[in-house]
C-alpha positions as CSV (number, residue, x, y, z in Angstrom):
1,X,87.0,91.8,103.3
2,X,84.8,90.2,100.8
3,X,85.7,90.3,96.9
4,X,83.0,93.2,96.3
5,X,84.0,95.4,98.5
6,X,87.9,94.4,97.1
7,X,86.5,95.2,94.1
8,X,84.8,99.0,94.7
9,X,88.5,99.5,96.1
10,X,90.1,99.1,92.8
11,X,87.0,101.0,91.1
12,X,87.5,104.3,93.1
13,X,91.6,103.8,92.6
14,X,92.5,103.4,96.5
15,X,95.7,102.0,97.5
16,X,94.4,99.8,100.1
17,X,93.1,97.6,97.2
18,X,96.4,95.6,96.8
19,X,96.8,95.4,100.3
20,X,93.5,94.0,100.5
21,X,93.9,91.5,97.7
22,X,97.6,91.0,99.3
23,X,95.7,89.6,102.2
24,X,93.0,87.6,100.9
25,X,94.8,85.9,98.3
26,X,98.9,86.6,99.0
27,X,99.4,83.3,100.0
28,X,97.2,81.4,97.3
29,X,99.3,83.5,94.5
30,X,102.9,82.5,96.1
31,X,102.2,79.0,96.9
32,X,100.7,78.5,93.0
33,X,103.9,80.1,91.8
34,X,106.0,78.6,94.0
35,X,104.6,75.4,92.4
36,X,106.1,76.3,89.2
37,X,109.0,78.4,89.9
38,X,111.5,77.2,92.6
39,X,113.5,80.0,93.0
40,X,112.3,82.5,95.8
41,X,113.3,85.7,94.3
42,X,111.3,84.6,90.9
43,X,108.4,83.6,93.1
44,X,108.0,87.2,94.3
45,X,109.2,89.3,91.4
46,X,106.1,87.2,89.7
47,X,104.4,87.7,92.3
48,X,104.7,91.3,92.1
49,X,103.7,91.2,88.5
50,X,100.5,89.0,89.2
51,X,99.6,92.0,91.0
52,X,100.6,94.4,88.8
53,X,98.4,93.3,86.1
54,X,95.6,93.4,88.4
């Protein structure tokens, strides 16, 4: 799914938005705080709040 269509998921409030952007960029968003934060359970509670603030 391309970042537009990612996007009109957030704009009409679906759930399947974060699992989308989970998919797409999940990875990218661990591995840059995993650079930065060496504990595992930090990694994913910041994790979680990376996409919270989305």
């Amino acid at each position: 799914m391309d970042d537009r269509e990612i996007i009109k998921l957030y704009n009409c409030r679906s759930e399947d938005a974060l699992l989308e952007t989970e998919k797409k960029y999940g990875k990218l968003v661990s591995f840059i705080i995993g650079r930065l934060i060496k504990n595992q359970l930090d990694v994913e509670e910041c994790t979680n709040d990376t996409y919270l603030g989305v």
